[in-house]
C-alpha positions in Angstrom: 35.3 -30.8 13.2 35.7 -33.8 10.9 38.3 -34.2 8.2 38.3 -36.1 5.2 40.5 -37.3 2.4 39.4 -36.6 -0.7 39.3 -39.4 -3.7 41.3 -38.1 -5.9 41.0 -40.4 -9.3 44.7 -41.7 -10.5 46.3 -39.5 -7.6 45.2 -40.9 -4.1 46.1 -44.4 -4.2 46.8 -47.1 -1.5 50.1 -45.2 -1.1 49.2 -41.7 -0.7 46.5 -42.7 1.2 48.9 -44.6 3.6 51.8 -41.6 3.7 49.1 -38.9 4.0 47.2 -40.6 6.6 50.0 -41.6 8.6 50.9 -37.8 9.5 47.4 -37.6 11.1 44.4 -35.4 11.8 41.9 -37.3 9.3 39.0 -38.6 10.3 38.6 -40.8 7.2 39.6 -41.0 3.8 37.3 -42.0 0.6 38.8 -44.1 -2.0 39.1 -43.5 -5.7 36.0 -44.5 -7.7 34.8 -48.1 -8.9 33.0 -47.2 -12.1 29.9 -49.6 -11.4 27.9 -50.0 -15.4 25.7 -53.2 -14.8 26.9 -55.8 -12.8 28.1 -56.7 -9.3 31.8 -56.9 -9.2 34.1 -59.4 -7.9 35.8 -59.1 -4.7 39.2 -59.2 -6.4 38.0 -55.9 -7.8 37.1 -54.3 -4.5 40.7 -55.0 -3.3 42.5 -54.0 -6.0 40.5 -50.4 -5.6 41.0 -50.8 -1.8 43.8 -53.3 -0.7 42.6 -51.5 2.9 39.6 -53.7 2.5 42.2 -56.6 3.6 43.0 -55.2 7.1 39.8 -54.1 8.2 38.4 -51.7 6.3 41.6 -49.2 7.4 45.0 -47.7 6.5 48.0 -48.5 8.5 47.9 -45.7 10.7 44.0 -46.9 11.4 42.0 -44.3 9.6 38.7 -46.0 8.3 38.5 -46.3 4.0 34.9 -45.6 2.6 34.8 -47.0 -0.9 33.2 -44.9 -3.7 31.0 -45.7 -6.3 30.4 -44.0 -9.5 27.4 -44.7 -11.8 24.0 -44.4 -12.8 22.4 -47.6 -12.8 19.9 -48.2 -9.2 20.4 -52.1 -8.9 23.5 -52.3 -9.6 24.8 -49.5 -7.7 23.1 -51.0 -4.9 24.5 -54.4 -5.1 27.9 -53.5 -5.5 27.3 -51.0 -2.0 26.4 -54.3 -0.4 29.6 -55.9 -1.7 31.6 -52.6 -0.7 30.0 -52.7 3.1 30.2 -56.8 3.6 34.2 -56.8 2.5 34.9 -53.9 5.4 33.9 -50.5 3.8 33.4 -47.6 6.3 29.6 -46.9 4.5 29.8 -46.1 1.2 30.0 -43.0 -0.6 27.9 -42.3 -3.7 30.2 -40.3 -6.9 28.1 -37.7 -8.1 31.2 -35.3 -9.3 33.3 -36.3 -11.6 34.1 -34.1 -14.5 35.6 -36.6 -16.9 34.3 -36.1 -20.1 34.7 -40.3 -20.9 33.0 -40.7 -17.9 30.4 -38.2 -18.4 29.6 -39.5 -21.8 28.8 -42.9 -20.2 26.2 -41.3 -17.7 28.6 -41.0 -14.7 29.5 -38.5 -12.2 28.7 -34.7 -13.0 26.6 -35.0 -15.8 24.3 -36.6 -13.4 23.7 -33.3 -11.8 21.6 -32.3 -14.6 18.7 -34.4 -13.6 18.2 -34.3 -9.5 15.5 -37.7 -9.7 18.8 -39.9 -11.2 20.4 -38.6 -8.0 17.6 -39.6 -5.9 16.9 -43.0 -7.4 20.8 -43.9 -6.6 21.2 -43.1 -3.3 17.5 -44.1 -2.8 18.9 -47.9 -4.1 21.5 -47.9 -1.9 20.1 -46.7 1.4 17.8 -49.4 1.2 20.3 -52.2 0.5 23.0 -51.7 2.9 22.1 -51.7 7.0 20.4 -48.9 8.4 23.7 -48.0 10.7 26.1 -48.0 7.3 26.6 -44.4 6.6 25.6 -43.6 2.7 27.3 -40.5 1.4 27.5 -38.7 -1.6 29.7 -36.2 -3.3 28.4 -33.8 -6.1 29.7 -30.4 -7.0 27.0 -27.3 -7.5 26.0 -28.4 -10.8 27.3 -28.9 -14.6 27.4 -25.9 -16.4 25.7 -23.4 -13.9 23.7 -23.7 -9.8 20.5 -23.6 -11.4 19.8 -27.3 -9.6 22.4 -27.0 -7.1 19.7 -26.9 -4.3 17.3 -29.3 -6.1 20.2 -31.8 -6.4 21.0 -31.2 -2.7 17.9 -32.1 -1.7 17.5 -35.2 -4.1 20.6 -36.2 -1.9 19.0 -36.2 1.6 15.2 -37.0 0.7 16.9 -40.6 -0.8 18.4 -41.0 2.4 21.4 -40.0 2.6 23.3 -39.7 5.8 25.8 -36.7 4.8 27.0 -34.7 1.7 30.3 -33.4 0.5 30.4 -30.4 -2.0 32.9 -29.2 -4.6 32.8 -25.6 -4.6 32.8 -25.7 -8.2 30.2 -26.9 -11.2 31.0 -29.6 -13.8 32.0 -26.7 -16.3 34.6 -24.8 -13.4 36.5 -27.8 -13.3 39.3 -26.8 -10.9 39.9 -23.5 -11.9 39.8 -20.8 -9.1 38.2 -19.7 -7.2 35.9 -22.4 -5.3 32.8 -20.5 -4.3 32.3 -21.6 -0.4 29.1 -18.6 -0.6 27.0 -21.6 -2.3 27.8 -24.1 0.0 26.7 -22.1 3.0 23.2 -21.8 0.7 23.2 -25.6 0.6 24.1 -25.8 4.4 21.4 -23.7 5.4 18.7 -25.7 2.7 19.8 -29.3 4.3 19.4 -31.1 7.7 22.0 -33.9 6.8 25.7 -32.7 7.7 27.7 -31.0 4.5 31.2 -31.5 4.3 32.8 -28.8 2.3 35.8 -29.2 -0.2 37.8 -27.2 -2.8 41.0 -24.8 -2.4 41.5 -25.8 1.4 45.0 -25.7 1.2 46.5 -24.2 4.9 44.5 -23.5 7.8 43.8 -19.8 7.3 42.1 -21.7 4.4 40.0 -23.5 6.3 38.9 -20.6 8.5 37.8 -18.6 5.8 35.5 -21.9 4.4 34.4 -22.2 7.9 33.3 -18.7 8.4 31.6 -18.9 4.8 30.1 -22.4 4.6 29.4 -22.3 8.1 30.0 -26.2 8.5 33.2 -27.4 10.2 33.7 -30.3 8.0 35.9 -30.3 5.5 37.2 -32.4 2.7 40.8 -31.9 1.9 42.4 -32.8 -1.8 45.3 -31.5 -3.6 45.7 -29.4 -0.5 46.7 -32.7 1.5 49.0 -34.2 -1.2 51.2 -30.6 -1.6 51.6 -30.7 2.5 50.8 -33.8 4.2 50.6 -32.5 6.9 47.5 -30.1 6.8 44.9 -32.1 8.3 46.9 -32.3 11.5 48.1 -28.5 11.6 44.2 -27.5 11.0 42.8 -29.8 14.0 45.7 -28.6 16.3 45.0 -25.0 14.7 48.8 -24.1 14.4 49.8 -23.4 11.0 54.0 -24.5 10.5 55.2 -22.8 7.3 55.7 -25.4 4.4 59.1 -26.6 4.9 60.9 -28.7 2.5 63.0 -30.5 4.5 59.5 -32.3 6.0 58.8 -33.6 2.7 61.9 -34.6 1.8 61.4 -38.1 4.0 58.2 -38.7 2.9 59.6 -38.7 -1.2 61.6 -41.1 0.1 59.6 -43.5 1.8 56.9 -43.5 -0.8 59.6 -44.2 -3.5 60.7 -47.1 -1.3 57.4 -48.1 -1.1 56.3 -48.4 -4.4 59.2 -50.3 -5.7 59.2 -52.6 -2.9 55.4 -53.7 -3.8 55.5 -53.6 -6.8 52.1 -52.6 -7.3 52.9 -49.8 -9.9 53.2 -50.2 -13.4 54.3 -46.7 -14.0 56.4 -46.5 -11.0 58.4 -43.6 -12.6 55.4 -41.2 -13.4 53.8 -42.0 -10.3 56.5 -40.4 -8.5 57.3 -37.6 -10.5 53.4 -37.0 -10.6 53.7 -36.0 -6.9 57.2 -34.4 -7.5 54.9 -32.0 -9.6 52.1 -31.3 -7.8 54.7 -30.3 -5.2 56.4 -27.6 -7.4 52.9 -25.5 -6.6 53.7 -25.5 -2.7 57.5 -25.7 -2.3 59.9 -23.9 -5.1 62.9 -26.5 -4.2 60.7 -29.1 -5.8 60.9 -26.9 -9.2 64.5 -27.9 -9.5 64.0 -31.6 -8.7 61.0 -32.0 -11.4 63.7 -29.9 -13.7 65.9 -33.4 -13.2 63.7 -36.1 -12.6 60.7 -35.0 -15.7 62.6 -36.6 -18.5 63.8 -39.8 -16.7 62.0 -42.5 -17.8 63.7 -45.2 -16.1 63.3 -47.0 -12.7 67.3 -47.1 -11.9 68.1 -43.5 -13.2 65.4 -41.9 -11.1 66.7 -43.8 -8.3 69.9 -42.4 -8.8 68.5 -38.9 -9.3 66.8 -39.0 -6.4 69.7 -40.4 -4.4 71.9 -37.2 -5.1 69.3 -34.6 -4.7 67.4 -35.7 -1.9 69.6 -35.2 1.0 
C-alpha cells in the first residue's frame, strides 16, 4: 500500500500540503504543476511552487515533495526535470491530466492524451536526463473525450521509461463529475508492468476497498477526498474508519488560518480560507452554516472575527 497526495492546482498549496501531511499515513505528496513552455526556469521559481524544496525536498512532518511538470515541449521538459531533481525533488512527476481549457489550448495536460507518441517523447526526454535511481512519473486520466487511447497512452507512459503511473478515473471530457470508473484502471493495471497508482472519488476507506477490489492495485492517490477529512490517509493505512467529526477539523481551520496570515504568503488570504471552508460543506453539514457567515466577508479582520465566535 502506498499513498499519495494529489496536486490539486490552486487548492494544495505549501499549506495544505503541510496540515494534511502532518495528520499522517502519506507516503508522498506531488506538488501543483510548473507550466514548463520553452525555457528552463529559475530556481526562485521552483521554490516559490515548492518552498519544501528549502528543507530537503520534504514537508514538516517529513513526507518527501515530488514536483510536477506540465507541458509539451521534450528539451525543455527535460531540463527543467533536472533543475526539479538537483534543488531536492523526490523524482519528478510528468502532468499529463489537466483539463483546463487555457491550458489545453496551449498544448498542455489532457489534450495531450490525444496523441500517445507526445506522451512518449516527454517522459522519453526526461528519463534520460535525470539519474537512473530518480523515479519519473506521470499522471494522465483515461483519455479526452472517450478510452479509445487509454491503453495506447498507458503504454506510451512505460515504453518512455517511466517508473510508475497514476490514473484519473475519468477522461478530459468527465471532468470531475461522478462516477470515476476504477473498471478501466484495472484494464490498464492488467496491460502495464510499471506500478499504477489509482485516483478519483477515494473519499473514506470503504472507498478505498471498493477501488482496491476493482483496480486491483493498492496504491492510491488521494485528492479532494484528503482536503474534506485530513485525516483519511491515516484511517485507510490503519484500516479503521472514525466517522467525520467536526470538532477534529475545527483545530485544523484554525491553525491554517494562523498560518497563512502569519507568512504572509497569501494574497487572497480571505478566499483561500473560505475555499476550504467550502469544500468542507460537502463532508461535514456544520460547515454549511459557517460558509453561510464567512462567503461574503471580504476582509482579513472581519473573517478573523467571524471565525473567532464560531469556531469554538
Amino acid at each position: 500500500m502506498r499513498i499519495v497526495l494529489a496536486p490539486m492546482e490552486g487548492l494544495a498549496d505549501v499549506h495544505l500540503r503541510r496540515l494534511i501531511t502532518a495528520q499522517g499515513g502519506f507516503d508522498w505528496v506531488v506538488s501543483e504543476f510548473l507550466r514548463v513552455v520553452d525555457r528552463l526556469y529559475p530556481r526562485s521559481v521552483f521554490y516559490k511552487l515548492c518552498p519544501e524544496l528549502l528543507q530537503q525536498g520534504r514537508t514538516e512532518s517529513g513526507v518527501p515533495v515530488r514536483v510536477q511538470l506540465l507541458g509539451s515541449d521534450p528539451e525543455a521538459m527535460a531540463a527543467n526535470a533536472v533543475r526539479a531533481v538537483e534543488l531536492g525533488s523526490y523524482g519528478v512527476d510528468i502532468n499529463f491530466g489537466c483539463p483546463s481549457r487555457t491550458v489545453n489550448r496551449r498544448q498542455g495536460g489532457a489534450v495531450m492524451l490525444k496523441e500517445p507518441e507526445s506522451l512518449y517523447r516527454v517522459v522519453r526526454a526526461v528519463r534520460e536526463a535525470v539519474p537512473g535511481d530518480v523515479v519519473v512519473s506521470a499522471k494522465m486520466r483515461l483519455g479526452y473525450a472517450d478510452t479509445s487511447l487509454m491503453l495506447d497512452n498507458a503504454s506510451a507512459v512505460e515504453s518512455a521509461g517511466a517508473t510508475e503511473l497514476t490514473v484519473h478515473a475519468r477522461t478530459r471530457l468527465q471532468g470531475y463529475a461522478p462516477p470515476a470508473h476504477w473498471e478501466a484502471l484495472g484494464e490498464i493495471r492488467r496491460h502495464l508492468r510499471i506500478p499504477l497508482i489509482a485516483n478519483g472519488d477515494i473519499c473514506s476507506v470503504a472507498d478505498y476497498h471498493r477501488c482496491v477490489e476493482i483496480a486491483g492495485t493498492p496504491d492510491v492517490m488521494l485528492g479532494r477526498g484528503a482536503v474534506r477529512w485530513p485525516f483519511l490517509a491515516q484511517q485507510i493505512r490503519v484500516n479503521h474508519a472514525d466517522a467525520s467529526q467536526w470538532a477534529r477539523i475545527i483545530p485544523l481551520l484554525q491553525h491554517f488560518w494562523t498560518e497563512i496570515n502569519a507568512r504572509h504568503l497569501h494574497k487572497d488570504r480571505v478566499g483561500r480560507m473560505k475555499q476550504w471552508i467550502n469544500y468542507l460543506r460537502q463532508s461535514h453539514p456544520e460547515a454549511e452554516a459557517l460558509w453561510r457567515l464567512v462567503r461574503e466577508e471580504k476582509s482579513v479582520a472581519g473573517l478573523d472575527a467571524l471565525l473567532a465566535e464560531n469556531m469554538r
